[in-house]
N, CA and C atoms as a LAMMPS dump frame, in Angstrom:
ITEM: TIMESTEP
0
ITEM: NUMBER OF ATOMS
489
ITEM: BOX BOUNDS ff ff ff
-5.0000000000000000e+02 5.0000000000000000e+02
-5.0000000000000000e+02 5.0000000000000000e+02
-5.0000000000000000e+02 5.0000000000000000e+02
ITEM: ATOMS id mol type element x y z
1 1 1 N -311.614 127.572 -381.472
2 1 2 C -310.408 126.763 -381.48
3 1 3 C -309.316 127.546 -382.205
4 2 1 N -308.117 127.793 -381.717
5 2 2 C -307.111 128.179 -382.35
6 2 3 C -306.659 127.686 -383.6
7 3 1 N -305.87 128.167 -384.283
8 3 2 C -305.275 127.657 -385.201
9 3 3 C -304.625 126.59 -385.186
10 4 1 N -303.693 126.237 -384.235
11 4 2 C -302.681 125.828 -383.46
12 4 3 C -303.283 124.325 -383.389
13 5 1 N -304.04 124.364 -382.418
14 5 2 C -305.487 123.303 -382.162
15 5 3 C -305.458 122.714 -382.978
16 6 1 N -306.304 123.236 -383.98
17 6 2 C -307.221 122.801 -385.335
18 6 3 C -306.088 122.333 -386.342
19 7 1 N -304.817 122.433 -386.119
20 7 2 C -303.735 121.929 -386.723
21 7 3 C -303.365 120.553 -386.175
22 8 1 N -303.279 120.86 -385.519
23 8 2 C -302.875 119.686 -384.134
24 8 3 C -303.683 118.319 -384.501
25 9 1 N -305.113 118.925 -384.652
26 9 2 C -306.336 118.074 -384.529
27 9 3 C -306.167 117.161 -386.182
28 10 1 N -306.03 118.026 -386.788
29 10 2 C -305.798 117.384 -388.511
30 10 3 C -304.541 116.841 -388.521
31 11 1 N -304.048 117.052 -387.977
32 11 2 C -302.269 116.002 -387.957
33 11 3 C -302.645 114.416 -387.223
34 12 1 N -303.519 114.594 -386.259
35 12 2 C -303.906 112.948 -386.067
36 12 3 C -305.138 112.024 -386.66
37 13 1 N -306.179 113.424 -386.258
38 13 2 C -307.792 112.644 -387.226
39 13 3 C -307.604 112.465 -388.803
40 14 1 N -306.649 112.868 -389.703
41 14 2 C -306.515 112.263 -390.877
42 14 3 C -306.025 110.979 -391.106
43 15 1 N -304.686 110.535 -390.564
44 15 2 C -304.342 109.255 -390.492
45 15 3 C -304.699 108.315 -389.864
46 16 1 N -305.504 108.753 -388.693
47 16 2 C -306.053 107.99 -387.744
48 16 3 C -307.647 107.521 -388.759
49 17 1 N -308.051 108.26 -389.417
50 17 2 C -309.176 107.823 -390.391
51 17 3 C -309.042 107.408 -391.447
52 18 1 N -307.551 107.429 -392.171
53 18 2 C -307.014 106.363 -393.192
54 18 3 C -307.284 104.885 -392.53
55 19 1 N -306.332 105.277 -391.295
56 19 2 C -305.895 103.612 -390.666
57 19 3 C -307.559 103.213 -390.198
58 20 1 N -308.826 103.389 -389.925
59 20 2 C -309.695 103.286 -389.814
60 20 3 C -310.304 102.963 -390.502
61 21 1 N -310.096 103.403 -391.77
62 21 2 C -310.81 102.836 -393.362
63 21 3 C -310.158 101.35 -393.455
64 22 1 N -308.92 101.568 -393.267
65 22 2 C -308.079 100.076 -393.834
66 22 3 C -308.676 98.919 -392.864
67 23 1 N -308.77 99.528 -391.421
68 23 2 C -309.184 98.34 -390.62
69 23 3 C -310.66 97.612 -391.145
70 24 1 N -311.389 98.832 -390.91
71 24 2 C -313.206 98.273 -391.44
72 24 3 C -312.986 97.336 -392.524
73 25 1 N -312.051 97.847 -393.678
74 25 2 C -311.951 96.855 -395.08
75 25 3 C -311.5 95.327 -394.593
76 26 1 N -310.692 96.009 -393.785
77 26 2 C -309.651 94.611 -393.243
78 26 3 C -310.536 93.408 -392.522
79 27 1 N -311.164 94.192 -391.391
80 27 2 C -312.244 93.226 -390.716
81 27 3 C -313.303 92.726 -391.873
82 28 1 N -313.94 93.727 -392.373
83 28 2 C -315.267 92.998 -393.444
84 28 3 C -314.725 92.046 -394.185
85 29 1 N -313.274 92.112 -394.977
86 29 2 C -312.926 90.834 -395.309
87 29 3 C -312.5 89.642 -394.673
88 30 1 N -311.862 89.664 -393.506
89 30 2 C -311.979 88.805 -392.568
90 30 3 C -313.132 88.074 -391.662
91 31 1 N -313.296 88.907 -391.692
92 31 2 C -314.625 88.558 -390.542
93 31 3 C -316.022 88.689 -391.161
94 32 1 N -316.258 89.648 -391.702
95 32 2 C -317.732 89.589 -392.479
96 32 3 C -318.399 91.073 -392.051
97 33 1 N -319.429 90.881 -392.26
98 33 2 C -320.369 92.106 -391.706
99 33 3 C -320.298 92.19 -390.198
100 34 1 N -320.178 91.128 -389.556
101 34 2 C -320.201 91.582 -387.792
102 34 3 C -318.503 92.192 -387.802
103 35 1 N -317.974 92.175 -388.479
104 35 2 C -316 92.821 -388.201
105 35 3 C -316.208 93.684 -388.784
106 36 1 N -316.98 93.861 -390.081
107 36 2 C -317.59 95.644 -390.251
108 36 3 C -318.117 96.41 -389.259
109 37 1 N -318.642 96.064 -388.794
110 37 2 C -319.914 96.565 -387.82
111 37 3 C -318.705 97.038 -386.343
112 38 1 N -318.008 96.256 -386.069
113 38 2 C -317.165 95.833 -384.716
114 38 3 C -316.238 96.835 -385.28
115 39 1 N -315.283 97.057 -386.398
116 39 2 C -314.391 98.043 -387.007
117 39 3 C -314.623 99.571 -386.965
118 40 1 N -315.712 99.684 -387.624
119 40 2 C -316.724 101.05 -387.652
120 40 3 C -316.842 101.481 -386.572
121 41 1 N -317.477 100.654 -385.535
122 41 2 C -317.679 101.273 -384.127
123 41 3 C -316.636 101.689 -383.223
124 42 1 N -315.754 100.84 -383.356
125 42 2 C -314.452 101.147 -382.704
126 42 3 C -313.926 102.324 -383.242
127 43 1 N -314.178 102.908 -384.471
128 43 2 C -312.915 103.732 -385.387
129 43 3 C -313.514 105.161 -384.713
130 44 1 N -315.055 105.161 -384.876
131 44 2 C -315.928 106.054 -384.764
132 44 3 C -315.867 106.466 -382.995
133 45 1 N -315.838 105.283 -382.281
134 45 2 C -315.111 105.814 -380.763
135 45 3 C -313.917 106.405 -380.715
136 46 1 N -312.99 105.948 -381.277
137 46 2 C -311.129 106.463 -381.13
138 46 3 C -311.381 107.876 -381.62
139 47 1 N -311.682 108.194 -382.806
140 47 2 C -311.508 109.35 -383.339
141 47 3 C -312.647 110.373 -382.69
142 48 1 N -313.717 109.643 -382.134
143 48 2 C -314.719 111.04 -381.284
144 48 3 C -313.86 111.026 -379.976
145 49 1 N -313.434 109.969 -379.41
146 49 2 C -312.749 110.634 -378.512
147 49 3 C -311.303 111.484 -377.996
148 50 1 N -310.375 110.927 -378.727
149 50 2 C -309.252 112.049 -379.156
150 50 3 C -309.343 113.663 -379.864
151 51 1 N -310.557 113.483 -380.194
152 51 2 C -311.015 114.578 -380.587
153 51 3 C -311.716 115.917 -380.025
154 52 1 N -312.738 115.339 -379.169
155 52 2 C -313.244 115.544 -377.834
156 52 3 C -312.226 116.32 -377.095
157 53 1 N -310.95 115.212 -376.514
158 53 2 C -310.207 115.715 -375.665
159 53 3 C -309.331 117.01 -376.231
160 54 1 N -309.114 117.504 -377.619
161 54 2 C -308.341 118.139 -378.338
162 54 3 C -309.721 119.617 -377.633
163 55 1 N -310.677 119.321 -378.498
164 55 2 C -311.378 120.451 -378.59
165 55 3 C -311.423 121.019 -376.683
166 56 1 N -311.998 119.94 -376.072
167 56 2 C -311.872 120.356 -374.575
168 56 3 C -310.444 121.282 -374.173
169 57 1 N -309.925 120.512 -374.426
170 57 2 C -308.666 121.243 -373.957
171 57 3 C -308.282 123.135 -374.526
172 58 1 N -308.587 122.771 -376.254
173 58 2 C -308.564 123.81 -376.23
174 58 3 C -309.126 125.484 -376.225
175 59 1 N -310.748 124.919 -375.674
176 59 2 C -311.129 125.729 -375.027
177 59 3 C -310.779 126.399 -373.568
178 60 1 N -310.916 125.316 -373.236
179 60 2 C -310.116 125.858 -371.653
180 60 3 C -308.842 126.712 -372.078
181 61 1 N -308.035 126.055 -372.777
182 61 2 C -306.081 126.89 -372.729
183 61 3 C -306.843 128.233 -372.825
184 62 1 N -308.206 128.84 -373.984
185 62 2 C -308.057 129.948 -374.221
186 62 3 C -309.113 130.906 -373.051
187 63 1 N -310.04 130.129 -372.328
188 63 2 C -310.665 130.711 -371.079
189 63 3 C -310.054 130.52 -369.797
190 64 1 N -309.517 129.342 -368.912
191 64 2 C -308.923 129.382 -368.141
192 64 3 C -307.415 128.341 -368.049
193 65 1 N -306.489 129.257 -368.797
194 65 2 C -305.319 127.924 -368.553
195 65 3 C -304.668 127.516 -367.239
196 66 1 N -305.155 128.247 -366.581
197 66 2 C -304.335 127.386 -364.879
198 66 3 C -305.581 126.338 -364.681
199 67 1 N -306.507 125.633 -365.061
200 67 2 C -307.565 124.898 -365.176
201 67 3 C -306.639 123.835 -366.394
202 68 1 N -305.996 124.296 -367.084
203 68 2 C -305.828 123.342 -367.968
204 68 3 C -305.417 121.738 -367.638
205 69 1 N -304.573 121.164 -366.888
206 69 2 C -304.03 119.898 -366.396
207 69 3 C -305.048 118.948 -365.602
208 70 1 N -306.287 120.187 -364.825
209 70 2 C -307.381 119.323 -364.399
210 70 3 C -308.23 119.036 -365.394
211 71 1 N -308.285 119.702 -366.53
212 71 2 C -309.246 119.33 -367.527
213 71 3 C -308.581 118.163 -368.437
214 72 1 N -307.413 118.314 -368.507
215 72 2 C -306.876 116.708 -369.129
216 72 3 C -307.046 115.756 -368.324
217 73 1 N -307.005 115.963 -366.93
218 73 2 C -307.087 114.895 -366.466
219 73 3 C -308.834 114.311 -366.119
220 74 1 N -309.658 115.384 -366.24
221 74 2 C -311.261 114.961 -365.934
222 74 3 C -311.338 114.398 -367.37
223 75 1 N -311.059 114.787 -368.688
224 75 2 C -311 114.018 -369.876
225 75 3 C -311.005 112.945 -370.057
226 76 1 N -309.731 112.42 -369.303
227 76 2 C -308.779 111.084 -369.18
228 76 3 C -310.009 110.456 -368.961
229 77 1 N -310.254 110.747 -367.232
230 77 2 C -311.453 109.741 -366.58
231 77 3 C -312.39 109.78 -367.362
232 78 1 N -313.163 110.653 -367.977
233 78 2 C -314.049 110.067 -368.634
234 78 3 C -314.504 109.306 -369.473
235 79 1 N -313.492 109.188 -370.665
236 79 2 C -313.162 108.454 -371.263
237 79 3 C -312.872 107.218 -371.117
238 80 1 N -311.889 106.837 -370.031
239 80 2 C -311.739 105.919 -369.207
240 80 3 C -312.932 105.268 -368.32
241 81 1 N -313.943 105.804 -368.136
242 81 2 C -315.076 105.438 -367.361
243 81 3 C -316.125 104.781 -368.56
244 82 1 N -316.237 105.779 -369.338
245 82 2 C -317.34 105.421 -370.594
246 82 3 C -316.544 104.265 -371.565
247 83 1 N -315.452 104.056 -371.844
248 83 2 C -314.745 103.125 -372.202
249 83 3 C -315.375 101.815 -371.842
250 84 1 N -314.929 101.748 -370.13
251 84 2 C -315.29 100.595 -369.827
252 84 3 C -316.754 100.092 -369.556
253 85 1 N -317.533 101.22 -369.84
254 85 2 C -319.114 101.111 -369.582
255 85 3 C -319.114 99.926 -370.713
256 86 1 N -318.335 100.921 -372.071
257 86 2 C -318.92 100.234 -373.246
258 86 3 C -318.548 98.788 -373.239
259 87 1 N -317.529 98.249 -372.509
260 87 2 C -316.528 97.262 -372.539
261 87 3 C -317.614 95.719 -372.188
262 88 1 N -317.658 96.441 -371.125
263 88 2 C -318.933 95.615 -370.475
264 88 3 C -320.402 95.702 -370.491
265 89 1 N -321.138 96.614 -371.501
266 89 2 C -322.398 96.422 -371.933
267 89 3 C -322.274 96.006 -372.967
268 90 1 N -320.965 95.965 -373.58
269 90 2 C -320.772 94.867 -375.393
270 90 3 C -320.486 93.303 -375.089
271 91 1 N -320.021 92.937 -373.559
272 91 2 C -319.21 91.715 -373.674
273 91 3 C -320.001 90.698 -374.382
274 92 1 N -320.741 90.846 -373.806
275 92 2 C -321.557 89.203 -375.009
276 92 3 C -322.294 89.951 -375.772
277 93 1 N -321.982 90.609 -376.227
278 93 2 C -323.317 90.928 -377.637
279 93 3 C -322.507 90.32 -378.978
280 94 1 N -323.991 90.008 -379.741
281 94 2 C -324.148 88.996 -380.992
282 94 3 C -324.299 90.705 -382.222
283 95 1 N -323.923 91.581 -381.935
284 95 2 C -324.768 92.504 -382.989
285 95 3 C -322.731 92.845 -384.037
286 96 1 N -321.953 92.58 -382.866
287 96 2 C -320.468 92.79 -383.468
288 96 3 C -319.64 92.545 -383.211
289 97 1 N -318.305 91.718 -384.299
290 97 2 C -317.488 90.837 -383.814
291 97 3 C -316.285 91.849 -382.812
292 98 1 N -316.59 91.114 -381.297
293 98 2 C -315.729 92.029 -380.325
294 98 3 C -314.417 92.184 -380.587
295 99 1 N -313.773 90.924 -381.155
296 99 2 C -312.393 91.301 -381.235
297 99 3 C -311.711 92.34 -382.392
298 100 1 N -312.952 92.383 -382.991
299 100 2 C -312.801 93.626 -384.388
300 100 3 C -312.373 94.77 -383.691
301 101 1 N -313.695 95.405 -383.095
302 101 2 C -313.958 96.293 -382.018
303 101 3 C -312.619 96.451 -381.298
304 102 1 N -312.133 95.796 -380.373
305 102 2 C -311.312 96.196 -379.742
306 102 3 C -309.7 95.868 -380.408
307 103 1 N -309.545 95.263 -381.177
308 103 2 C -308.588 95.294 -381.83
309 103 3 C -308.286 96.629 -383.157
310 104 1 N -309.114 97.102 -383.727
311 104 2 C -309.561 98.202 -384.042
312 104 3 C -309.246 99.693 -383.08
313 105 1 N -309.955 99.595 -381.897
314 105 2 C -309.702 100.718 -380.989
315 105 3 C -308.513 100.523 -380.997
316 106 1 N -307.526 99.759 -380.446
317 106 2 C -306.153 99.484 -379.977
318 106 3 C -305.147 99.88 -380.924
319 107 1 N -305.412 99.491 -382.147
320 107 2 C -304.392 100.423 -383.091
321 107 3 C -305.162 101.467 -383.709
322 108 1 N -306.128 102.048 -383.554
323 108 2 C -306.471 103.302 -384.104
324 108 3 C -305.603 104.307 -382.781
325 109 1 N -305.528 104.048 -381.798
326 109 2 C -305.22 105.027 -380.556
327 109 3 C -303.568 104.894 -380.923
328 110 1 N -303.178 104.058 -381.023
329 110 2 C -301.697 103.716 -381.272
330 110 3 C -301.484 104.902 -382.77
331 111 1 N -302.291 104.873 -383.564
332 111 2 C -301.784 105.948 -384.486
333 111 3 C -302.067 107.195 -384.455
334 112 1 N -303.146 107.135 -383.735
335 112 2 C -303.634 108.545 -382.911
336 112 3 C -302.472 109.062 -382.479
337 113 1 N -302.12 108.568 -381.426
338 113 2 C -301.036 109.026 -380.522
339 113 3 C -299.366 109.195 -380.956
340 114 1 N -299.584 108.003 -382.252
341 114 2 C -297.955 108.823 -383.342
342 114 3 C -298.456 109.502 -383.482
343 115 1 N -299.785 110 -384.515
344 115 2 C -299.551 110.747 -385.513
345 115 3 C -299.655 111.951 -384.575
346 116 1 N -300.182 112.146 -383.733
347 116 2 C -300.41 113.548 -383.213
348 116 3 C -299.038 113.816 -382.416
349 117 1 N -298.362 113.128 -381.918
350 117 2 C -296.877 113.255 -381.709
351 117 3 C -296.03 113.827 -382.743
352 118 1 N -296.147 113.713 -383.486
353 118 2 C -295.653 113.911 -385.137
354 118 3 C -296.134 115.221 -385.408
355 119 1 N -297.22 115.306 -385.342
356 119 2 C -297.826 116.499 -385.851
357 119 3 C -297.585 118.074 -384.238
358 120 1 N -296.9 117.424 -383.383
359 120 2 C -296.536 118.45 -381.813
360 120 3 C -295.107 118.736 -382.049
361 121 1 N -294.092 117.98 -382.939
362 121 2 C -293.119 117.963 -383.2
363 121 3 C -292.803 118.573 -384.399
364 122 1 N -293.793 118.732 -385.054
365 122 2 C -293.187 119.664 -386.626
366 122 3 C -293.996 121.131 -386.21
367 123 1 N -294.926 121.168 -385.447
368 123 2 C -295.458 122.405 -385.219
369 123 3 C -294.706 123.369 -384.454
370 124 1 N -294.351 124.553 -384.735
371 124 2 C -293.937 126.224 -383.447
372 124 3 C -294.704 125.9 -382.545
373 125 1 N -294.565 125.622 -381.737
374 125 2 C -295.333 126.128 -380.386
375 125 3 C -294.598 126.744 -379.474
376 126 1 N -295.116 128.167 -379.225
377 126 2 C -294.328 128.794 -378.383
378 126 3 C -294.593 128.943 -376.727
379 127 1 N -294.014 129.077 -376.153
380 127 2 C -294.223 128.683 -374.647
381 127 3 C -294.81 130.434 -373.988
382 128 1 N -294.297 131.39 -374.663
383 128 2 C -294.688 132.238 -374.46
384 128 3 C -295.335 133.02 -375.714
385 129 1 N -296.784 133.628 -375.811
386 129 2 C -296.655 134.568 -376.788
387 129 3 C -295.733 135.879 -376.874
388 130 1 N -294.942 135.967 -378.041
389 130 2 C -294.143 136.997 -378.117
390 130 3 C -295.273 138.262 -378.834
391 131 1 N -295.88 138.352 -378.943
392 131 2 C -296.545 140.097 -378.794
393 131 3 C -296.956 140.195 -377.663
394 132 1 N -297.651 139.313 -376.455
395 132 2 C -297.461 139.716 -375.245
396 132 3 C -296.887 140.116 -374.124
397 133 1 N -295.354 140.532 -374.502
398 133 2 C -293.847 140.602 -373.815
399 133 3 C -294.179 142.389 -374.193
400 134 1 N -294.127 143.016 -372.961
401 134 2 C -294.136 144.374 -372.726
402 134 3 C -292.98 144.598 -373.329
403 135 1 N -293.028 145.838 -373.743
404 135 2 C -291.322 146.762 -374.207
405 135 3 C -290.135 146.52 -373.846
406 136 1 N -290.614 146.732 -372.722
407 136 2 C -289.597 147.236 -371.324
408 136 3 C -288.946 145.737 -370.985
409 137 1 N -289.661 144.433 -370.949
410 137 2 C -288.836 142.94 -371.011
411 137 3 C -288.055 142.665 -372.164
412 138 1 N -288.318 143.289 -373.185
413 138 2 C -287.994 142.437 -374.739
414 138 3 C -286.286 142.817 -374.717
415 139 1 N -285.908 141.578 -374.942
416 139 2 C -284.118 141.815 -374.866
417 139 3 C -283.522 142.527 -375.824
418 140 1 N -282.532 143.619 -375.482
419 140 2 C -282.011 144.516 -376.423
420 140 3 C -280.625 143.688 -376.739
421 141 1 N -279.884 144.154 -377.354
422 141 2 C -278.458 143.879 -377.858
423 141 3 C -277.589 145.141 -377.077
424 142 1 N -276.967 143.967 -375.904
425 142 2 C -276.638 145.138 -375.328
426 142 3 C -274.824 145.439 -375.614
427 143 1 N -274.2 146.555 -375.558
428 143 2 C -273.176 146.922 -376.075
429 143 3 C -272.229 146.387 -375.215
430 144 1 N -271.189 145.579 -375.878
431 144 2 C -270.188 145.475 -375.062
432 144 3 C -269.481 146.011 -373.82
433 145 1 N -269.166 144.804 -372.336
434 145 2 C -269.164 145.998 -371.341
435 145 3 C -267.386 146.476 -371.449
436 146 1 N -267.419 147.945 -371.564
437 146 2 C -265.753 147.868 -371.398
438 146 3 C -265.21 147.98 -370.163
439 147 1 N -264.082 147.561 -369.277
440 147 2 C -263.925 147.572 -368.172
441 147 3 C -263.403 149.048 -367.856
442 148 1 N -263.399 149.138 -366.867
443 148 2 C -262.746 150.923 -367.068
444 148 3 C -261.181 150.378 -366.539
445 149 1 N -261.008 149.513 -365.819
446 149 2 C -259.14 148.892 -365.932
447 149 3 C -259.365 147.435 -365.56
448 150 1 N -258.335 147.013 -365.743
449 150 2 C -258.349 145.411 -365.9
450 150 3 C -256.678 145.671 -365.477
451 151 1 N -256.686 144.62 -365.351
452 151 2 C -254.665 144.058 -364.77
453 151 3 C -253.57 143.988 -366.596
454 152 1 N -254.471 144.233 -367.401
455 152 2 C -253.97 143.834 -368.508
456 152 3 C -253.781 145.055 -369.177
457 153 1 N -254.962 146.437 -368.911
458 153 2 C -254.936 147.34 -369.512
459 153 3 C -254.066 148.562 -368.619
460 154 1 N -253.927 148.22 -367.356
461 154 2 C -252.677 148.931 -367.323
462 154 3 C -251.102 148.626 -366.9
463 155 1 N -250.583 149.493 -366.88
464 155 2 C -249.166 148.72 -367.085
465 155 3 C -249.104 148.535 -365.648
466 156 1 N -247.758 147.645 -365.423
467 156 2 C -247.672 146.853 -364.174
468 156 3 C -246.941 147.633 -363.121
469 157 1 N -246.671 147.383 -361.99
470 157 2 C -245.861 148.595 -360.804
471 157 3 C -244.674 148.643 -360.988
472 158 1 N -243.668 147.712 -362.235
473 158 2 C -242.422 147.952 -362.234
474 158 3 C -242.174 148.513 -363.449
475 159 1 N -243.451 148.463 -364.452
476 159 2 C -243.251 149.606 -365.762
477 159 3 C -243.562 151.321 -365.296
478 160 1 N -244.24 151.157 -364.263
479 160 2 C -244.472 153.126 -363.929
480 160 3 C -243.168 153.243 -362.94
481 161 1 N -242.731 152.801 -362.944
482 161 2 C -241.284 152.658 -361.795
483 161 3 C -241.895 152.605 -360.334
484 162 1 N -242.577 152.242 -360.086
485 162 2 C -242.449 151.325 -358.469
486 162 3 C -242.026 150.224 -358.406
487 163 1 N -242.215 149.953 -357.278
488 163 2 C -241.414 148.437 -356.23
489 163 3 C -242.381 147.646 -357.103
């Protein structure tokens, strides 16, 4: 993983695991041990999976980046698929309070997605690497062009004495 990455990645999984702590506290006092249980699980999905998609991605950028946009998007689906697996092999279960759970996921992703916005916006990212720019492209400072005549630099047809 790049630097870059692994920056990227700590600009959202830190706050996103503050706001994760606060929720679990939040649910166990509300709700009890099943809004612990329902909090935890949810926090522990959001953050493996934003995470997941970070690391995926940035393997690919550094083995094949014209692959890169299909791999966000096979990400997406998966996530999106296993999501709803979980959605509907939890609906009636007695082991954790659901609305913890998914109220939990819902703003852990919501700060996910500031904070790592936040953290794409204070970072350089350059669109091109500049040590990979051959010699011969890299822009010089080029010298002023002088005209060799212009209408201004020489005198006009009735100062040399013509018509």
């Amino acid at each position: 993983m790049q630097a870059i990455d692994a920056r990227l990645l700590r600009g959202a999984a830190v706050p996103t695991a503050a706001a994760g702590a606060i929720a679990v506290v939040l649910c166990a006092v509300l709700v009890g041990g099943k809004g612990l249980i329902g909090a935890l699980l949810g926090s522990v999905i959001v953050l493996a999976f934003f995470s997941v998609t970070i690391v995926v991605i940035s393997r690919v950028a550094q083995t094949q980046p014209q692959m890169l946009l299909g791999y966000a998007m096979l990400t997406y689906l998966g996530k999106v698929v296993f999501l709803a697996v979980l959605m509907i092999a939890f609906k009636h279960t007695t082991l954790f309070h659901f609305r913890s759970f998914g109220f939990t996921m819902l703003g852990l992703t919501l700060v996910w997605l500031a904070a790592e916005t936040r953290a794409v916006l204070k970072t350089k990212i350059f669109y091109v690497d500049p040590a990979a720019v051959p010699d011969l492209l890299k822009l010089k400072p080029a010298a002023p062009a002088r005209p060799e005549s212009t209408a201004e630099s020489e005198p006009s047809a009735s100062a040399r004495g013509g018509r």
